[in-house]
Backbone as CSV, one residue per row, in Angstrom:
resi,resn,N_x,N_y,N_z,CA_x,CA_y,CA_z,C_x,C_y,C_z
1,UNK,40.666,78.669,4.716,39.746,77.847,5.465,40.459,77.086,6.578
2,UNK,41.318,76.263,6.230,42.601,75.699,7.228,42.791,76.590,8.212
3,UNK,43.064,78.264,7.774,43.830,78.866,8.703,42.378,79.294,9.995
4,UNK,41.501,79.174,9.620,40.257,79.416,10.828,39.749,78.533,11.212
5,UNK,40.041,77.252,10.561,39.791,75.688,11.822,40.748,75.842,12.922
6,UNK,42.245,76.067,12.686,43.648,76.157,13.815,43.012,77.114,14.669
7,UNK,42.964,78.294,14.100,42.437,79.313,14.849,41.295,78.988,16.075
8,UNK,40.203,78.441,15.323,39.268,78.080,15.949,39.776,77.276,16.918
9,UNK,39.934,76.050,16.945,40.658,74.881,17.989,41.880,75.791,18.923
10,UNK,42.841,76.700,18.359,43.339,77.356,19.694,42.870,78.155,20.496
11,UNK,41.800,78.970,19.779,41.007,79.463,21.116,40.602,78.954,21.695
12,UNK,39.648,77.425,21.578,38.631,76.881,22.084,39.345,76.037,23.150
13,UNK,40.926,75.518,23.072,41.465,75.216,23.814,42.142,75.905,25.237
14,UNK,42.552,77.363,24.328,42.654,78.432,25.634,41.530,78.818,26.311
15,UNK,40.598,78.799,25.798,39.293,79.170,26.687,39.225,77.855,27.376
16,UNK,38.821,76.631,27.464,38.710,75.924,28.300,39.670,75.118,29.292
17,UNK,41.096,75.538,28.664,42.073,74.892,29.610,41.747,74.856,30.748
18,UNK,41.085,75.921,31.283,40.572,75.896,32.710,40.154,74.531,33.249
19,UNK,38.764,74.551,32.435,38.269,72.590,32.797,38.800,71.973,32.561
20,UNK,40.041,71.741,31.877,40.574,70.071,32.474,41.405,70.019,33.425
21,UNK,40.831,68.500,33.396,41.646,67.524,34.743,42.844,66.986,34.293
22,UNK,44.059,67.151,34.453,45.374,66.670,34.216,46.131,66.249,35.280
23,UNK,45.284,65.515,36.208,45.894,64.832,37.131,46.150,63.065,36.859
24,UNK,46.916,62.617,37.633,47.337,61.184,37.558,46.818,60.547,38.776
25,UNK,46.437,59.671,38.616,45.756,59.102,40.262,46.830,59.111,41.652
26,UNK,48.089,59.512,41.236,48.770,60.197,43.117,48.573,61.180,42.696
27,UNK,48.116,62.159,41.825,48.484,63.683,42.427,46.917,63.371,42.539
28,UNK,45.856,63.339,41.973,44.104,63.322,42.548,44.568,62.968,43.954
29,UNK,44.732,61.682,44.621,44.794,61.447,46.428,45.817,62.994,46.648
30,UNK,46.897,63.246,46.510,47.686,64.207,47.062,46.627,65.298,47.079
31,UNK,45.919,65.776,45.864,45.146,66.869,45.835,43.749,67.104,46.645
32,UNK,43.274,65.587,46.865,42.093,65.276,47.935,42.871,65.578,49.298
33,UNK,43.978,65.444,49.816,44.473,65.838,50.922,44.712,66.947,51.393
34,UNK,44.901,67.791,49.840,45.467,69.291,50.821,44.196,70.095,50.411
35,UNK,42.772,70.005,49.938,41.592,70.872,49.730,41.324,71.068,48.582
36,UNK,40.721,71.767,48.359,39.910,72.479,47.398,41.001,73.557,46.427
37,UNK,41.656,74.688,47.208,41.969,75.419,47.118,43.382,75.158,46.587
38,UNK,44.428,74.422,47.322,45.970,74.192,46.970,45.171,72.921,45.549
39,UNK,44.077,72.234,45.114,44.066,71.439,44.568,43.808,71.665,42.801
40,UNK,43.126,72.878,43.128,43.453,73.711,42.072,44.444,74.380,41.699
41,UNK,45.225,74.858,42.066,46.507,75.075,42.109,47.535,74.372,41.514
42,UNK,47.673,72.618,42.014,48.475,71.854,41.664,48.119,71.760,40.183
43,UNK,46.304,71.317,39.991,46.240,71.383,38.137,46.281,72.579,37.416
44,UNK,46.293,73.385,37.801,46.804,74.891,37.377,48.387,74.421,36.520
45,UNK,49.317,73.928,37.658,50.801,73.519,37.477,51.099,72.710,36.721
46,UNK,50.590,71.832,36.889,50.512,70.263,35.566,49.860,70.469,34.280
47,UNK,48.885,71.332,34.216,48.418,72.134,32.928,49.505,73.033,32.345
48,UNK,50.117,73.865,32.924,51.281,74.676,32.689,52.310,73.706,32.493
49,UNK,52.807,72.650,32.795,53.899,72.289,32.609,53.510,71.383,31.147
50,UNK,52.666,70.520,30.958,52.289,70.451,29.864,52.053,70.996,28.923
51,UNK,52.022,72.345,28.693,51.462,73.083,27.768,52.742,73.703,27.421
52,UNK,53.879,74.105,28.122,55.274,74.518,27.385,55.785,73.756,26.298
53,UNK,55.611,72.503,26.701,56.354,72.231,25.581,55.808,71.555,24.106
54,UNK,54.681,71.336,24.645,53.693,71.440,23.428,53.915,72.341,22.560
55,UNK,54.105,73.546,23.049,54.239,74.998,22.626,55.142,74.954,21.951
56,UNK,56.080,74.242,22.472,57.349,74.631,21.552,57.521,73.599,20.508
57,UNK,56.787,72.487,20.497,57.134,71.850,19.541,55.760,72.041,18.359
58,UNK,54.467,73.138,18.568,53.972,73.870,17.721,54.829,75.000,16.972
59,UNK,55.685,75.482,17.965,56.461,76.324,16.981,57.423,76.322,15.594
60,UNK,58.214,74.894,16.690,58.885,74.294,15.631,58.841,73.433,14.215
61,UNK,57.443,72.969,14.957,56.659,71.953,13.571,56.301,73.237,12.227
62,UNK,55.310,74.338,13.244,55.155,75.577,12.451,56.179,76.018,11.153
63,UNK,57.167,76.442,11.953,58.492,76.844,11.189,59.087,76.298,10.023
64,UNK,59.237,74.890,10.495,59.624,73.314,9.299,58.173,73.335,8.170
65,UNK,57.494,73.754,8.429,56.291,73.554,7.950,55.912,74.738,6.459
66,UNK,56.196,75.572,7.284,56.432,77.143,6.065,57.791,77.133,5.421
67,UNK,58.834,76.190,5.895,59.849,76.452,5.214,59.956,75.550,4.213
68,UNK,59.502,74.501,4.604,58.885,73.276,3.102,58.536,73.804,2.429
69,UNK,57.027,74.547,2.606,56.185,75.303,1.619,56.796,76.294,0.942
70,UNK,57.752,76.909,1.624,58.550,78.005,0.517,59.510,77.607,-0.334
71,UNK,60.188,76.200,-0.261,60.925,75.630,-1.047,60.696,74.697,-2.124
72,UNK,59.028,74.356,-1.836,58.236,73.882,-3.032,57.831,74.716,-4.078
């Protein structure tokens, strides 16, 4: 049951990463300056840079996590 709530919540997060806003109020003015087009772009980048290392510290929590469980 656990394992199809995670499931559930990581898709639902990869599917919508798209819609969020992960800007800080200078990159919103920076991003109102250069359009539409480069402004998507920049949260494209700040979404990506956030999301590495999240990543990696899902992996690692992951790992520590099954290796408890196998030593219990």
């Amino acid at each position: 049951m656990k394992k199809r709530v995670c499931l559930t919540v990581i898709i639902a997060v990869i599917t919508f990463i798209q819609e969020l806003q992960a800007q800080c109020s200078i990159c919103t003015k920076t991003a109102m300056q250069l359009g539409e087009g480069p402004a998507k772009g920049l949260n494209g980048g700040i979404l990506y840079l956030m999301a590495t290392p999240l990543l990696i510290m899902f992996i690692i929590g992951y790992r520590w996590w099954k290796r408890e469980r196998q030593v219990s």
